[in-house]
PQR file with spaces between the fields and no chain letter, atoms N, CA, C, O and H, PARSE charges and radii, in Angstrom:
ATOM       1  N    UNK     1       1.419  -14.810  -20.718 -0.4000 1.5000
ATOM       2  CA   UNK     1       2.563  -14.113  -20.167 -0.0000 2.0000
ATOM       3  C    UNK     1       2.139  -12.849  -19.424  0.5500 1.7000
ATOM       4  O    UNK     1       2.845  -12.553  -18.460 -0.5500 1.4000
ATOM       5  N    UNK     2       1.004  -11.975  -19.736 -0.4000 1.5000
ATOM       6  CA   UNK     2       0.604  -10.793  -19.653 -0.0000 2.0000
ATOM       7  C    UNK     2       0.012  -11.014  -17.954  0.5500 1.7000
ATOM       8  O    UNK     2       0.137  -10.110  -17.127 -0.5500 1.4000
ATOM       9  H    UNK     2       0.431  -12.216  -20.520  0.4000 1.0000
ATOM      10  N    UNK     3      -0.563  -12.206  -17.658 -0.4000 1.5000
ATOM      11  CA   UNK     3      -1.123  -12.914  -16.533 -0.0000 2.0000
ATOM      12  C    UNK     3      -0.361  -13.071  -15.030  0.5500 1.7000
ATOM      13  O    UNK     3      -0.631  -12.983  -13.832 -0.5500 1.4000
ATOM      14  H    UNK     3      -0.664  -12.940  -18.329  0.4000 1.0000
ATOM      15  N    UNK     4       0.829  -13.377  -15.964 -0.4000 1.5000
ATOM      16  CA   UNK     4       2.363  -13.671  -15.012 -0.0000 2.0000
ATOM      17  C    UNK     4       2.738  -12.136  -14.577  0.5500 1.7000
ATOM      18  O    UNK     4       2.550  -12.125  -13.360 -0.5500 1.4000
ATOM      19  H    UNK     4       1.048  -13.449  -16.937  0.4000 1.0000
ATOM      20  N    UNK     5       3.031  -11.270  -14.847 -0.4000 1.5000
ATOM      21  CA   UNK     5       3.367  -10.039  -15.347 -0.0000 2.0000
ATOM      22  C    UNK     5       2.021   -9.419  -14.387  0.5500 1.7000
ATOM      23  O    UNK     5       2.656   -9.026  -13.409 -0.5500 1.4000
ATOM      24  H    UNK     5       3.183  -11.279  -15.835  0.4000 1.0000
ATOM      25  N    UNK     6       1.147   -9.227  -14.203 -0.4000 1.5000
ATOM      26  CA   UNK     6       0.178   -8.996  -13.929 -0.0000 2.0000
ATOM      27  C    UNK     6      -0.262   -9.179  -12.536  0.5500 1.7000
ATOM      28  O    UNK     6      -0.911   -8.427  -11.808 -0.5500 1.4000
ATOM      29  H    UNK     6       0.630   -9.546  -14.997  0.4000 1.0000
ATOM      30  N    UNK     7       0.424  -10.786  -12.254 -0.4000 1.5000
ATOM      31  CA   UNK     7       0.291  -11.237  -11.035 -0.0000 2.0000
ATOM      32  C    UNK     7       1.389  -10.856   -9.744  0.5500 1.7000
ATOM      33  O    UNK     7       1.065  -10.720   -8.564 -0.5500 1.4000
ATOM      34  H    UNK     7       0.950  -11.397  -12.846  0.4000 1.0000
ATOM      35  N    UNK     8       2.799  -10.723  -10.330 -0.4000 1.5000
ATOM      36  CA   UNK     8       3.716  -10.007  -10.055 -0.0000 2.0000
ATOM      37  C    UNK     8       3.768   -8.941   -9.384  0.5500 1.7000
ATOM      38  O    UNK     8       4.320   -8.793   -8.293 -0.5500 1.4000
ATOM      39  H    UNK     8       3.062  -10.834  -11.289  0.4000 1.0000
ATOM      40  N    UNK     9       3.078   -7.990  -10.135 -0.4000 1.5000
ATOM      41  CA   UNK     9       3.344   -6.438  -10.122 -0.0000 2.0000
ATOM      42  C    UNK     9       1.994   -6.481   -8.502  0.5500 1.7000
ATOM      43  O    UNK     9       2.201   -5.715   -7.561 -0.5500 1.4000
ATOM      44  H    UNK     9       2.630   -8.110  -11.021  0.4000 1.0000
ATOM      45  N    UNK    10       0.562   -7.608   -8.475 -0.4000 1.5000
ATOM      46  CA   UNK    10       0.019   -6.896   -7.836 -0.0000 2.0000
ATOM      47  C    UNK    10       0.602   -7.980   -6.526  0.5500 1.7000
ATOM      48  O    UNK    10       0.242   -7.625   -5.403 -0.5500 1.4000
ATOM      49  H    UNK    10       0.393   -8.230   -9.240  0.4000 1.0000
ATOM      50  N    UNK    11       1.216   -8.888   -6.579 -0.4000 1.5000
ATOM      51  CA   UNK    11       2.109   -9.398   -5.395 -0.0000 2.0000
ATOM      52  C    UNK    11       2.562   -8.056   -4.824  0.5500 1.7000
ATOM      53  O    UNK    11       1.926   -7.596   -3.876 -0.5500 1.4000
ATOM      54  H    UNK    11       1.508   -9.176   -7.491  0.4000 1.0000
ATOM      55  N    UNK    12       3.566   -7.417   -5.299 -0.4000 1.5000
ATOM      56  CA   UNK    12       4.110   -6.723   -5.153 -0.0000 2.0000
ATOM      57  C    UNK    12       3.885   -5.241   -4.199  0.5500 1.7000
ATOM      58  O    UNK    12       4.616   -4.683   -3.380 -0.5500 1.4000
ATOM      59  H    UNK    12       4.083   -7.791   -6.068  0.4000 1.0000
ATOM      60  N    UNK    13       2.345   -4.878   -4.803 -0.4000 1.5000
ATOM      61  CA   UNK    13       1.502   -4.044   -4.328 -0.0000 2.0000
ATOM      62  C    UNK    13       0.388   -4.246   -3.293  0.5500 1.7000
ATOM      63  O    UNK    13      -0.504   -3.433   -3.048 -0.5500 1.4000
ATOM      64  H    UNK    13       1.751   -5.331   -5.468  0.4000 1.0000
ATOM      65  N    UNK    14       0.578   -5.542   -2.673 -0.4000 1.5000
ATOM      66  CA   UNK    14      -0.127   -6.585   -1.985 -0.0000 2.0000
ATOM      67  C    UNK    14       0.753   -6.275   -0.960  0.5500 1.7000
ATOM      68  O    UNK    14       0.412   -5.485   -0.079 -0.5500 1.4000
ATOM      69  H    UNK    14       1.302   -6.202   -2.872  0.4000 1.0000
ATOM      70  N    UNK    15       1.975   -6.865   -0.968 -0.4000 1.5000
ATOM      71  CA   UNK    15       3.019   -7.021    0.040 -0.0000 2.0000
ATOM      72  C    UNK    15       3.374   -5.614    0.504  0.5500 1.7000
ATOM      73  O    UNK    15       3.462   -5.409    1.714 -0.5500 1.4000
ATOM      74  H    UNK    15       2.252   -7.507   -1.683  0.4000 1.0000
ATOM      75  N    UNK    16       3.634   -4.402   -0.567 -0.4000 1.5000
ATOM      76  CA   UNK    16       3.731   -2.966    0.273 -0.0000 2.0000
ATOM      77  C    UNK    16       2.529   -2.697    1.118  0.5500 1.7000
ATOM      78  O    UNK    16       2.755   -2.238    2.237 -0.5500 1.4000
ATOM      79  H    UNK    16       3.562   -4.568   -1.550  0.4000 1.0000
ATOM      80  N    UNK    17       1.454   -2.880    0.815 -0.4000 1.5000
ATOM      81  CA   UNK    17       0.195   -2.071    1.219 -0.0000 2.0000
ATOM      82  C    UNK    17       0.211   -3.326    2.647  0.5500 1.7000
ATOM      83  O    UNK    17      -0.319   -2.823    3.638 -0.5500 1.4000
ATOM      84  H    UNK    17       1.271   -3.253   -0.095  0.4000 1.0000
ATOM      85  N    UNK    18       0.574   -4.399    2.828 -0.4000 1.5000
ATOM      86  CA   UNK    18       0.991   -5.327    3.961 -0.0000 2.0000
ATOM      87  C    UNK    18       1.721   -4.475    5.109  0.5500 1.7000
ATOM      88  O    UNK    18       1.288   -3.869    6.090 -0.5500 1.4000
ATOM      89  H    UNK    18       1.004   -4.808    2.023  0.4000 1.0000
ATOM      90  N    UNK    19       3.155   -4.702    4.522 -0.4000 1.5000
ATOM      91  CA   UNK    19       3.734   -4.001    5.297 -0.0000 2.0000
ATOM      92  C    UNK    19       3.285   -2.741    6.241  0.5500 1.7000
ATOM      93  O    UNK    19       3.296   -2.562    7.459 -0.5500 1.4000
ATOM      94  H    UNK    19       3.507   -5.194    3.726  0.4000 1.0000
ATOM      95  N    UNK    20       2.780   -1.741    4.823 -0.4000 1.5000
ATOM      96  CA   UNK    20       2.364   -0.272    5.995 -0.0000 2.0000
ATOM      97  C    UNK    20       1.032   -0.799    6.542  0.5500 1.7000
ATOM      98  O    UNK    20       0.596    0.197    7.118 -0.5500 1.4000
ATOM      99  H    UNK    20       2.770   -1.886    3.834  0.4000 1.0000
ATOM     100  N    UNK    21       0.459   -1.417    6.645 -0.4000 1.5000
ATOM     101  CA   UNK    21      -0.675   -2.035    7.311 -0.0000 2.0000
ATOM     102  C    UNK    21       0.108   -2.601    8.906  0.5500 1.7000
ATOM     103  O    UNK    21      -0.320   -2.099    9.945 -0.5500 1.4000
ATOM     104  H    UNK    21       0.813   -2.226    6.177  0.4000 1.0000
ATOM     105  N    UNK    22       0.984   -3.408    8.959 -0.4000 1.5000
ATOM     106  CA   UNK    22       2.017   -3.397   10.023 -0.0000 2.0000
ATOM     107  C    UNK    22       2.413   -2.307   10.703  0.5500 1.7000
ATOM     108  O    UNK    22       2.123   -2.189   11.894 -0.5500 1.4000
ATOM     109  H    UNK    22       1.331   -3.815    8.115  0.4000 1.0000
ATOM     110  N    UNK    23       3.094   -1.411   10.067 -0.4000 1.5000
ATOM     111  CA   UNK    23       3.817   -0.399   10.332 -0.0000 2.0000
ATOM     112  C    UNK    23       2.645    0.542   11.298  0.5500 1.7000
ATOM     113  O    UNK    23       2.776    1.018   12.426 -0.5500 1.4000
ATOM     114  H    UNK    23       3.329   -1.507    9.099  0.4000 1.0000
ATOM     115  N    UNK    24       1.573    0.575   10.421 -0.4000 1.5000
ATOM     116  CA   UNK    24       0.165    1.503   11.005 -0.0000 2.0000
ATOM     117  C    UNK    24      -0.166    1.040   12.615  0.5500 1.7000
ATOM     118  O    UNK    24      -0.656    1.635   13.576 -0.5500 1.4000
ATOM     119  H    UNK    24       1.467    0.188    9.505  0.4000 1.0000
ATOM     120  N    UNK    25       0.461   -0.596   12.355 -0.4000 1.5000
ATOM     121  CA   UNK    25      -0.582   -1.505   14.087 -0.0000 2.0000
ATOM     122  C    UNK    25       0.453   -1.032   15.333  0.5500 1.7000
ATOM     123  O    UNK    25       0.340   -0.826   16.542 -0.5500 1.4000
ATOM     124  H    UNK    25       0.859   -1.078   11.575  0.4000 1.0000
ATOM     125  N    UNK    26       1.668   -0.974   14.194 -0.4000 1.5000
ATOM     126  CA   UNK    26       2.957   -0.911   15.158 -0.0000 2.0000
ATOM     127  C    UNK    26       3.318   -0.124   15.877  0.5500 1.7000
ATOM     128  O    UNK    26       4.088   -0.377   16.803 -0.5500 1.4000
ATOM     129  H    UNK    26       1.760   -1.141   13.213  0.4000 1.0000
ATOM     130  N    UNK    27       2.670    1.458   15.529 -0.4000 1.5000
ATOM     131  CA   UNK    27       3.150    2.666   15.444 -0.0000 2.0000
ATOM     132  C    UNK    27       2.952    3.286   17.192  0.5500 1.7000
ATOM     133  O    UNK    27       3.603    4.322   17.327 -0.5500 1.4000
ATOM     134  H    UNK    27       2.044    1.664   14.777  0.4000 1.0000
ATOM     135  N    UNK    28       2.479    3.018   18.022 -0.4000 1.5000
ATOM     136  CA   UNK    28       2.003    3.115   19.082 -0.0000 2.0000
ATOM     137  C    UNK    28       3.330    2.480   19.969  0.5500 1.7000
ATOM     138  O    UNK    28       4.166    3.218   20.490 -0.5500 1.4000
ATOM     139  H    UNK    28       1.950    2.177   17.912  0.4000 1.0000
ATOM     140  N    UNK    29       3.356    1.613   20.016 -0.4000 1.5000
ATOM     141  CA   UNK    29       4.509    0.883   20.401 -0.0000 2.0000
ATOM     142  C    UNK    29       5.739    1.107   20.633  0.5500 1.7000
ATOM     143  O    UNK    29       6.456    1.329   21.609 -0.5500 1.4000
ATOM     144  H    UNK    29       2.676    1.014   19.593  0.4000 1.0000
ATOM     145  N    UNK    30       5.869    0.963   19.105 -0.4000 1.5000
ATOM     146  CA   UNK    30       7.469    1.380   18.347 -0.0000 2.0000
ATOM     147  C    UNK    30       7.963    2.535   18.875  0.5500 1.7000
ATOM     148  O    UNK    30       9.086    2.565   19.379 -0.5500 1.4000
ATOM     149  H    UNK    30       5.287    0.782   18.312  0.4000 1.0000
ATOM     150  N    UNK    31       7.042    3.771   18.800 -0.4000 1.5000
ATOM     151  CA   UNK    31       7.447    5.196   18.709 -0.0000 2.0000
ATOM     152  C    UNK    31       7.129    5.699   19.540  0.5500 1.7000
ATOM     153  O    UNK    31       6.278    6.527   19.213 -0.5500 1.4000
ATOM     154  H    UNK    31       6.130    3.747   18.391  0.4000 1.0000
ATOM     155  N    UNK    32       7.523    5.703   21.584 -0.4000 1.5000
ATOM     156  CA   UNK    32       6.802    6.023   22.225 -0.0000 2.0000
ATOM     157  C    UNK    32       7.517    7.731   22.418  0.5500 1.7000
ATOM     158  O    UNK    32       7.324    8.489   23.369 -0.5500 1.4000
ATOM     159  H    UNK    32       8.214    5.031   21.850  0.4000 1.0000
ATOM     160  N    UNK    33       8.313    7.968   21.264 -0.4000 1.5000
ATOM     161  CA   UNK    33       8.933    9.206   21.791 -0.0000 2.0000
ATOM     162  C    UNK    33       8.540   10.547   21.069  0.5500 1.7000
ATOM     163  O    UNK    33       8.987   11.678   21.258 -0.5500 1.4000
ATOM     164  H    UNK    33       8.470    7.352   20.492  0.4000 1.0000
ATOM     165  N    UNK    34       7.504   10.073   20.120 -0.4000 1.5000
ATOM     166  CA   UNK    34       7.007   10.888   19.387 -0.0000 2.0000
ATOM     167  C    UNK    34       5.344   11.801   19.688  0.5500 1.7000
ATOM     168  O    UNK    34       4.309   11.413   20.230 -0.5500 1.4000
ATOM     169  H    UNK    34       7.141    9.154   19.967  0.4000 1.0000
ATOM     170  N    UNK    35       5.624   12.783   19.216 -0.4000 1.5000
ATOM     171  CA   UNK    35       4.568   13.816   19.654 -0.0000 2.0000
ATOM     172  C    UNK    35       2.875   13.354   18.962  0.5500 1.7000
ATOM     173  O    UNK    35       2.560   12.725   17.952 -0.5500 1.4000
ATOM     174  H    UNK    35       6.465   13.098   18.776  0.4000 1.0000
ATOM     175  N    UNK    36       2.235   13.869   19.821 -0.4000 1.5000
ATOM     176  CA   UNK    36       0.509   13.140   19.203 -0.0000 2.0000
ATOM     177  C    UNK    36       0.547   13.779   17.544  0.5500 1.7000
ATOM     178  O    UNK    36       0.507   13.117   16.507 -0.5500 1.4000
ATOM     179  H    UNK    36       2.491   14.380   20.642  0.4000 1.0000
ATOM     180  N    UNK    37       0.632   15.161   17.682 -0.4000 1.5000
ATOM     181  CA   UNK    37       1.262   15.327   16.172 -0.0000 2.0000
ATOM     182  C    UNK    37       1.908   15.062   14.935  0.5500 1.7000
ATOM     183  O    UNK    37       1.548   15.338   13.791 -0.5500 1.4000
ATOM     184  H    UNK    37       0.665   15.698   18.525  0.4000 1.0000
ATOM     185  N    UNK    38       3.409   14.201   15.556 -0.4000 1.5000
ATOM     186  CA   UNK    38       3.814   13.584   14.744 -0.0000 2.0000
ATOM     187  C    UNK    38       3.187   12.539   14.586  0.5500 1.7000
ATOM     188  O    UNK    38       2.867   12.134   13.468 -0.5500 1.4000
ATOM     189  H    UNK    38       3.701   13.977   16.485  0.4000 1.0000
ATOM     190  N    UNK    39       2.892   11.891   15.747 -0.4000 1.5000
ATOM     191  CA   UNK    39       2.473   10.454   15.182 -0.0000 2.0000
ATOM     192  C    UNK    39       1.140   10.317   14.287  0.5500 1.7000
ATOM     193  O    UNK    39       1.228    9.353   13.527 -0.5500 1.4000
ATOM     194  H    UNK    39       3.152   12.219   16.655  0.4000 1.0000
ATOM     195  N    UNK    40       0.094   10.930   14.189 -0.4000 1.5000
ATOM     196  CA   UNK    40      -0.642   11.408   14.078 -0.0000 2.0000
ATOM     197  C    UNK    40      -0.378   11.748   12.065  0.5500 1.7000
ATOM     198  O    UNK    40      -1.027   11.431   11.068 -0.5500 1.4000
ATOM     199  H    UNK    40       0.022   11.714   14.806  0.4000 1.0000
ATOM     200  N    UNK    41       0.554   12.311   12.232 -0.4000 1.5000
ATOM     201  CA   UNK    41       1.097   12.928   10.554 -0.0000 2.0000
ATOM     202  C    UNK    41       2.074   11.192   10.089  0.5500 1.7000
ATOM     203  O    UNK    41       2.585   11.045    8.979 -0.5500 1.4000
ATOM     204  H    UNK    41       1.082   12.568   13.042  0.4000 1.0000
ATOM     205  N    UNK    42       2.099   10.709   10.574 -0.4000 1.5000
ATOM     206  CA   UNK    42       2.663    8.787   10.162 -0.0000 2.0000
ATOM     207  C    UNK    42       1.519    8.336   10.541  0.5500 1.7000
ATOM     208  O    UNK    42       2.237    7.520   11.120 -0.5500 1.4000
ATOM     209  H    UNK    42       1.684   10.828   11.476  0.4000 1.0000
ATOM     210  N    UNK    43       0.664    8.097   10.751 -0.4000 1.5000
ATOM     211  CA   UNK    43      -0.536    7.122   10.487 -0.0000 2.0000
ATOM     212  C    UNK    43      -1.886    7.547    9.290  0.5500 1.7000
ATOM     213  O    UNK    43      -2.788    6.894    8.768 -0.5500 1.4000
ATOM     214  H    UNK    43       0.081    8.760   10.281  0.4000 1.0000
ATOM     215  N    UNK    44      -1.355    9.246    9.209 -0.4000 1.5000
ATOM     216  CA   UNK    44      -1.823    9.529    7.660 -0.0000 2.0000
ATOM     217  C    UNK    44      -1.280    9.351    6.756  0.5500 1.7000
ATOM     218  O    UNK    44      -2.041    9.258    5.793 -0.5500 1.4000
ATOM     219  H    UNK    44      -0.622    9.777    9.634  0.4000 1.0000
ATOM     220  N    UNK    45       0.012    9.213    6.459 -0.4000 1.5000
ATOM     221  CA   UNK    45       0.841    8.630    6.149 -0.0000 2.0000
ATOM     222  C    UNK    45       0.839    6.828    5.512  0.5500 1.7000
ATOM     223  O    UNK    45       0.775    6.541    4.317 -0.5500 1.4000
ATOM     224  H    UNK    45       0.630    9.289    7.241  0.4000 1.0000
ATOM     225  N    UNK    46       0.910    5.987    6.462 -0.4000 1.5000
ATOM     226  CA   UNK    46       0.375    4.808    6.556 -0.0000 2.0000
ATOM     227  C    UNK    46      -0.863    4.335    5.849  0.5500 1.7000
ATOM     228  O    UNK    46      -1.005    3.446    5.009 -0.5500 1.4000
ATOM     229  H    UNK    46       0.962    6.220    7.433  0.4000 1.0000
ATOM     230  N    UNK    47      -1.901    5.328    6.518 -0.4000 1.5000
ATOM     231  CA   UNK    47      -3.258    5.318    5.839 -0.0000 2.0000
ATOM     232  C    UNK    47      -3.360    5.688    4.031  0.5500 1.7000
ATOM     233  O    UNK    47      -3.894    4.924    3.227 -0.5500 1.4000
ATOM     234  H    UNK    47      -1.787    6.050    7.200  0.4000 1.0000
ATOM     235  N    UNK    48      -2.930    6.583    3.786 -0.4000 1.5000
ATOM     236  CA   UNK    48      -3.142    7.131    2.706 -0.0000 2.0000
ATOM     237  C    UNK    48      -1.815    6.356    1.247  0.5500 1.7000
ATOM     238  O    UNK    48      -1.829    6.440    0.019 -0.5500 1.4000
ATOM     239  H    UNK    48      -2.496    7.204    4.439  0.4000 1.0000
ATOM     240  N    UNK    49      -0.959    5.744    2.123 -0.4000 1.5000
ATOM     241  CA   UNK    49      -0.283    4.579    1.538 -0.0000 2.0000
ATOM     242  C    UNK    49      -1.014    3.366    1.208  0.5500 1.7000
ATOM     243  O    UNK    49      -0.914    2.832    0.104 -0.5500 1.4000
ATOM     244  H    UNK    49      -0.948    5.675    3.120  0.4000 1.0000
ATOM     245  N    UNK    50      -1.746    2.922    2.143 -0.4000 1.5000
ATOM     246  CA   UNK    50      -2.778    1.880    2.072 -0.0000 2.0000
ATOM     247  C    UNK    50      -3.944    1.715    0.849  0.5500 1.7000
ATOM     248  O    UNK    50      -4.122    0.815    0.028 -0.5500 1.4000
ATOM     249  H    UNK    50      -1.827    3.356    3.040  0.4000 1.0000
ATOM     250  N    UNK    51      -4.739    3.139    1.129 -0.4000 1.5000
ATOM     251  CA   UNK    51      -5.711    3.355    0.388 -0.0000 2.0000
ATOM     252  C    UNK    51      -5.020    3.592   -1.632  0.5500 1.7000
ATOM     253  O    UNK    51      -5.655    3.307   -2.647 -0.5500 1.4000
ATOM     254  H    UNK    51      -4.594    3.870    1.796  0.4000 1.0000
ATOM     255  N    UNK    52      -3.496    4.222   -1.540 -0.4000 1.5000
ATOM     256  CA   UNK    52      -3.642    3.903   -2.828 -0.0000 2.0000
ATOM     257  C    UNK    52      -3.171    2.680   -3.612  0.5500 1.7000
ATOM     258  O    UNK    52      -3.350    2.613   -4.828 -0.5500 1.4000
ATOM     259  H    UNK    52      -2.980    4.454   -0.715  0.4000 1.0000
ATOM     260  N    UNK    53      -2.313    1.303   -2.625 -0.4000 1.5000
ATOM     261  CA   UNK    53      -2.399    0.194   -3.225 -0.0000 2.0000
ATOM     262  C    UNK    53      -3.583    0.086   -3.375  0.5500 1.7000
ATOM     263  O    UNK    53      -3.785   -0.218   -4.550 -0.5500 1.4000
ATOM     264  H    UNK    53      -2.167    1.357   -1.637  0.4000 1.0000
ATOM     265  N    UNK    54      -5.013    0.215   -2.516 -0.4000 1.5000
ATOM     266  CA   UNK    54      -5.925   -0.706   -2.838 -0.0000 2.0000
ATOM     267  C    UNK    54      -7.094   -0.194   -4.313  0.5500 1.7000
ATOM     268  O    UNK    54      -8.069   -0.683   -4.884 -0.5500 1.4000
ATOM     269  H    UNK    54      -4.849    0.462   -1.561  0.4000 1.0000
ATOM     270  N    UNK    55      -6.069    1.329   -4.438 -0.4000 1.5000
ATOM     271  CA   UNK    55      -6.837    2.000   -5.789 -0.0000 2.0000
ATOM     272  C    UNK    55      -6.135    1.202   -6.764  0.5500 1.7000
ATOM     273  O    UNK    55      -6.627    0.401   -7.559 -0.5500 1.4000
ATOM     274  H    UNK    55      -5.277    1.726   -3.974  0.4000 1.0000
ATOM     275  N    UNK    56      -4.533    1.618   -6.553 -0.4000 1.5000
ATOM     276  CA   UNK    56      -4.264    0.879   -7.987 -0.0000 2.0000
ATOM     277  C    UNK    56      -4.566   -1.070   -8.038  0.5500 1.7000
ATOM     278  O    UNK    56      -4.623   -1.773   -9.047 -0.5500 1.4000
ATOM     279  H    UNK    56      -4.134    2.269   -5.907  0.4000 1.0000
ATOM     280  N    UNK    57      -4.669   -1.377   -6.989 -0.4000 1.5000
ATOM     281  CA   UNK    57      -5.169   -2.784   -7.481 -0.0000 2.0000
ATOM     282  C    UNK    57      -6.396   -2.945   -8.016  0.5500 1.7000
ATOM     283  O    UNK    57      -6.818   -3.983   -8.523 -0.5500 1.4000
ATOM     284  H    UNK    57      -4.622   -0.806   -6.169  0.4000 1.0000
ATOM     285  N    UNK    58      -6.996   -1.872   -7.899 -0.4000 1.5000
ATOM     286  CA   UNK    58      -8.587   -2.039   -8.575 -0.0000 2.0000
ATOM     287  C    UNK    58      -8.168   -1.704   -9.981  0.5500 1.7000
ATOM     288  O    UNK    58      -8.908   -2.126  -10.869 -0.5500 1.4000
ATOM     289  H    UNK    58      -6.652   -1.029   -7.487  0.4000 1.0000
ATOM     290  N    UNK    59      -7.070   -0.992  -10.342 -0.4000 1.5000
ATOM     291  CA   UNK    59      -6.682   -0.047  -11.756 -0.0000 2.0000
ATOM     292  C    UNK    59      -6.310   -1.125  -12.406  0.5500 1.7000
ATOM     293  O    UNK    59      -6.886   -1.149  -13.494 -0.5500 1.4000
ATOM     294  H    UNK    59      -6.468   -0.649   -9.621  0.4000 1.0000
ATOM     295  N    UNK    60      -5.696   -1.930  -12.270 -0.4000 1.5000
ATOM     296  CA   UNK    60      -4.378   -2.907  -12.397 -0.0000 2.0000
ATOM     297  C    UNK    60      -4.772   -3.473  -13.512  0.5500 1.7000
ATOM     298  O    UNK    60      -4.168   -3.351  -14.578 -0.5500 1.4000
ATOM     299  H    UNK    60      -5.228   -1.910  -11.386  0.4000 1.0000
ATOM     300  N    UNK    61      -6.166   -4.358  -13.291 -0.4000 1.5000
ATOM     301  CA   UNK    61      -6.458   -5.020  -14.491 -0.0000 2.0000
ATOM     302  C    UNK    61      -6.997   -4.262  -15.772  0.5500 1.7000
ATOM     303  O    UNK    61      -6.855   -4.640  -16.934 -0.5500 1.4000
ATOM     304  H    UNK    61      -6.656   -4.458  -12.425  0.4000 1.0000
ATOM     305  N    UNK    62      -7.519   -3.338  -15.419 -0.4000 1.5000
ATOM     306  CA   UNK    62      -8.203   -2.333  -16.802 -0.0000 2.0000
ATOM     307  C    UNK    62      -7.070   -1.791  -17.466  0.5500 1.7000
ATOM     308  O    UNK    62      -7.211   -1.686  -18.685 -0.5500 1.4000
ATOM     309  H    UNK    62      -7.634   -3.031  -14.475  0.4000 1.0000
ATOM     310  N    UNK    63      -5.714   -1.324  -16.875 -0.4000 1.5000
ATOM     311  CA   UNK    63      -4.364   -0.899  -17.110 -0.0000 2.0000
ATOM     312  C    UNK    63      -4.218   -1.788  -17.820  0.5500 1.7000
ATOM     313  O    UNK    63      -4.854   -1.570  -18.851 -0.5500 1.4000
ATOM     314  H    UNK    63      -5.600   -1.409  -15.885  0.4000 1.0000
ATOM     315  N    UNK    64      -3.488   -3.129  -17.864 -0.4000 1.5000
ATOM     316  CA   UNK    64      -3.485   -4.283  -18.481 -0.0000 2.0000
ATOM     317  C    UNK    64      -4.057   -4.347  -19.665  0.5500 1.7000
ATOM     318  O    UNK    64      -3.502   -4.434  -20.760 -0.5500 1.4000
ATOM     319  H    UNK    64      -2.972   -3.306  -17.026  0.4000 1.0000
ATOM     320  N    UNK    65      -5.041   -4.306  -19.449 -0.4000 1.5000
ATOM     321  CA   UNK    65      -6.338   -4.174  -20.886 -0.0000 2.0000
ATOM     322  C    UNK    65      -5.997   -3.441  -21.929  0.5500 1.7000
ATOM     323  O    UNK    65      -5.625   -3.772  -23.055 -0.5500 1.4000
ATOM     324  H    UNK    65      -5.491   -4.235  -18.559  0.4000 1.0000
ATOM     325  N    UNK    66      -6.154   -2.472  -21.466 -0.4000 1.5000
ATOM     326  CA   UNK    66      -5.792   -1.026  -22.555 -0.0000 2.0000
ATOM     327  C    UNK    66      -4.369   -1.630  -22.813  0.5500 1.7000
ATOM     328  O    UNK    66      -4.371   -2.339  -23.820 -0.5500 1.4000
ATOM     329  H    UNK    66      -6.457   -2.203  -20.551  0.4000 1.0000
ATOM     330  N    UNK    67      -3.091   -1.543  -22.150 -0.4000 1.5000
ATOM     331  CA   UNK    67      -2.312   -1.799  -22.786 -0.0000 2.0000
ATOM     332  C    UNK    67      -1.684   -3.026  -23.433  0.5500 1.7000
ATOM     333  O    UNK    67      -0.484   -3.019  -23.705 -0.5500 1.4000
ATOM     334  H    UNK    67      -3.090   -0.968  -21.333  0.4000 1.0000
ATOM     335  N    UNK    68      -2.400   -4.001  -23.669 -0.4000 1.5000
ATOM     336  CA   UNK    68      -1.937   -5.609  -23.908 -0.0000 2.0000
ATOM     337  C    UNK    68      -2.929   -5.110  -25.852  0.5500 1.7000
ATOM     338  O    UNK    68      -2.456   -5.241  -26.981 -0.5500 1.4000
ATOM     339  H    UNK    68      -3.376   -4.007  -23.448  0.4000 1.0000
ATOM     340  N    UNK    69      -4.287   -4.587  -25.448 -0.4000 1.5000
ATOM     341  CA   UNK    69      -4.625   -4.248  -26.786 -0.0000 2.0000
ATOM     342  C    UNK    69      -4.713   -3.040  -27.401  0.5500 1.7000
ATOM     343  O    UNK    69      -5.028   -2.974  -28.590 -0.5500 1.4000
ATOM     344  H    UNK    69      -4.671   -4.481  -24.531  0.4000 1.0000
């Protein structure tokens, strides 16, 4: 069950860290009305969204661990 539960949560954290991965390609495009500044402060943004799904998916299973025993 703990497996199911497990698999879920990092779907989940898979599919956000997706999205702003999109959002990051998009941002050029989308937003041609925005200042190098702003845009600039949303792709750190983006970025730093990214980088912590891919921390807590490294966390995910040791989290699990500790708390299942």
């Amino acid at each position: 069950m703990s497996h199911i539960i497990l698999a879920i949560i990092t779907m989940g954290v898979v599919w956000f860290a997706w999205t702003n991965f999109k959002k990051l390609g998009r941002l050029r495009a989308a937003d041609i009305d925005l200042t190098p500044e702003e845009r600039q402060q949303r792709q750190v943004t983006y970025v730093m969204r990214i980088v912590v799904c891919l921390i807590l998916l490294a966390i995910l299973p040791f989290l699990f661990t500790f708390i299942i025993k």
